[in-house]
N, C-alpha and C positions, 0 to 999 in steps of 0.2 A: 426601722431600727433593728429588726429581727435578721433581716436579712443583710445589713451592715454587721451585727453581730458574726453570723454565721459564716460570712466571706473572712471577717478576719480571726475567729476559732479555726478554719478553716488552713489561714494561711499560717496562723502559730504551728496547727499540726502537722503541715509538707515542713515548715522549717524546722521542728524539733524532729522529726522523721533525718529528713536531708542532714542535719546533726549529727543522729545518733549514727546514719551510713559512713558518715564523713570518718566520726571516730573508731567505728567500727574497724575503718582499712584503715585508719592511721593506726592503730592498737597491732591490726594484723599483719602490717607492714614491718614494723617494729619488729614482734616477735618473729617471723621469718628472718630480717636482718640480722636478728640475734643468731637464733639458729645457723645461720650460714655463716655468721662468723665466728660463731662457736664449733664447726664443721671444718671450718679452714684453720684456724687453731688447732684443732686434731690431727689435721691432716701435718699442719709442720714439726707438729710435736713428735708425730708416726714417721717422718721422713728426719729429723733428727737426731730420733734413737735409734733408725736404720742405719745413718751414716756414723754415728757412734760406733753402732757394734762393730760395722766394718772394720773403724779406723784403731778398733781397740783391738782385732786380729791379725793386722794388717802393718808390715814394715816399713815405716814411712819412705825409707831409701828407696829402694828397692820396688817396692809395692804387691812382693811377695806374702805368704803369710807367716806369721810368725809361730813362735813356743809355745803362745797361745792357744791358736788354732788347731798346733800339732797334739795338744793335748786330747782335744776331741777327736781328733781325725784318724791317728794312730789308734787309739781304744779301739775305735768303733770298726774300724778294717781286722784288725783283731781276732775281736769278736766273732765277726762276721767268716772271718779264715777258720776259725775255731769249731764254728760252727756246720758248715757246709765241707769241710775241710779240702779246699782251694788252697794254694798255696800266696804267700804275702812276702814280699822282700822290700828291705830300706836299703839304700845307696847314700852314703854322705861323703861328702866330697870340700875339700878347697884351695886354693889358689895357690900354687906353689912358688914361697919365696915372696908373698904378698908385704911383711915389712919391708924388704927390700926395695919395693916399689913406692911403697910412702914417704921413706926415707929418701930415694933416690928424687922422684916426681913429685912429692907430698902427698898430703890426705886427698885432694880434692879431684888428686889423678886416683889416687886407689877407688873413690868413692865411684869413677866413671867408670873405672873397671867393673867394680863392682854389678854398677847397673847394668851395663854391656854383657857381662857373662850369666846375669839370671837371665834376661832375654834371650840369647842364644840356647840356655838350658830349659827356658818353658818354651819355645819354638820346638826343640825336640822331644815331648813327654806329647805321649796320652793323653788324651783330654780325660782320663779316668786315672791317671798318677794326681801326685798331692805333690808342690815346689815349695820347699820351708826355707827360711834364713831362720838356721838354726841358732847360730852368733857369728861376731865379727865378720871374717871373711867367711865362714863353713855354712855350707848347705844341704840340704836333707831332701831325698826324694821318697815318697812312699808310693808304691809299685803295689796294688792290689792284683791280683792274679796272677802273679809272675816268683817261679821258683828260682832257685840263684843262679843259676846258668843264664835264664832268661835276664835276670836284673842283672846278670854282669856282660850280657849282649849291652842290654840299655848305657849302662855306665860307661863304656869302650864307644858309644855312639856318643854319647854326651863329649867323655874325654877326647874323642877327635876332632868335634862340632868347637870347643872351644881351644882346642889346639890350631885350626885353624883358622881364626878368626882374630886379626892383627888391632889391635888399639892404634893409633897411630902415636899418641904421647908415652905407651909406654912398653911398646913393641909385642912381641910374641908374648903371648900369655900359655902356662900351662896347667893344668890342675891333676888333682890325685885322688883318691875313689877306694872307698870300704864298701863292699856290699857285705850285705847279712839277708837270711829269709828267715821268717818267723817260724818258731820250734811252738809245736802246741802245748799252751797253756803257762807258755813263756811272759816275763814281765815285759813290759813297755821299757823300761830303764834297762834290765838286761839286753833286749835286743838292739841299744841305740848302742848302747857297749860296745860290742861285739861288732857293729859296724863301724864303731870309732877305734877301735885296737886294728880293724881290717885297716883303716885307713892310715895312720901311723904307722904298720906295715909296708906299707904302698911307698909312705915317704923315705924309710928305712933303703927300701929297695932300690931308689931312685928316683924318685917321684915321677909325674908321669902317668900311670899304670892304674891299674886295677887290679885289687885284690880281694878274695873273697875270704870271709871269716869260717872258719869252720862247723860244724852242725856244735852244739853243745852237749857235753856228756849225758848220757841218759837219757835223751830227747830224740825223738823222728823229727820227722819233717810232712808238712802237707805236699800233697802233687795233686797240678792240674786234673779235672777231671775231663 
């Protein structure tokens, strides 16, 4: 009897053992599963807000960045020209006669223009320039290191890059170009200024062309070091 006793004490405690292992890695299973899918939820949540921020910088058309972006990025080149005192020049630019082409083609031919000519103008920039769609049809270049001479070599590259470059639905295309270089300790708002009066200049003149805005009263200018 004892030893029937003892074989099946015996056998309750491998089963309650073999139980408690059983639940053990079902318990631990569990919670690793949680964990990683608590882990992958993070992960889409992190790659979510990544393509947010993008898409909230970013000009759906075009795929340029936008007023957004250029709020940050103009500051901080700024700054940084202010600082080191390197010189900074914007270039803005746009399509010349562009309702005409809406009107003539419609929207859906302007829109392809559109896209066609910021590619042609980020194919020519610096991988250390900044390409804005400013609005509608005008575009904005920000030129870190570069004093106006140089930003209006740039803009004379740009203006020929898309003077030569034919749409087929709605023929030669041309555009027109204000540069400006940042005066130190100049606003953000006044130097966009100053490259948008250069550029209605430009159209004034004949459009086409490139014009530079003048240094502003009372203000130097940084130069390259």
């Amino acid at each position: 009897t004892r030893q029937i006793f003892a074989t099946r004490f015996v056998g309750i405690v491998i089963t309650l053992l073999t139980a408690i292992v059983a639940l053990m890695y079902l318990l631990g299973r569990e919670r690793w599963m949680h964990e990683a899918a608590q882990r992958e939820n993070q992960s889409k949540l992190q790659g979510l807000a990544h393509d947010m921020s993008i898409k909230a910088v970013t000009d759906p058309l075009t795929g340029l960045y936008n007023r957004l972006r250029l709020k940050d990025v103009l500051p901080r080149e700024m700054a940084r020209a202010d600082r080191t005192g390197n010189a900074l020049s914007v270039a803005m630019f746009d399509i010349d006669r562009f309702k005409r082409i809406n009107d003539s083609f419609g929207h859906a031919t302007g829109d392809k223009v559109l896209v066609a000519l910021s590619r042609v103008a980020a194919g020519s920039l610096r991988a250390t320039d900044h390409l804005v769609r400013w609005g509608g049809e005008e575009l904005l270049v920000v030129l870190p290191d570069a004093n106006a001479e140089e930003a209006r070599l740039v803009a004379e590259k740009l203006r020929q890059a898309i003077a030569n470059h034919r749409i087929d639905e709605a023929g030669e295309i041309t555009a027109s170009f204000g540069v400006a270089q940042h005066a130190p300790g100049e606003a953000m708002a006044d130097l966009i200024a100053r490259a948008d009066r250069a550029l209605y200049q430009a159209k004034a003149n004949g459009r086409n062309r490139v014009e530079v805005a003048p240094t502003p009263l009372g203000h130097g200018v940084h130069t390259n070091r």
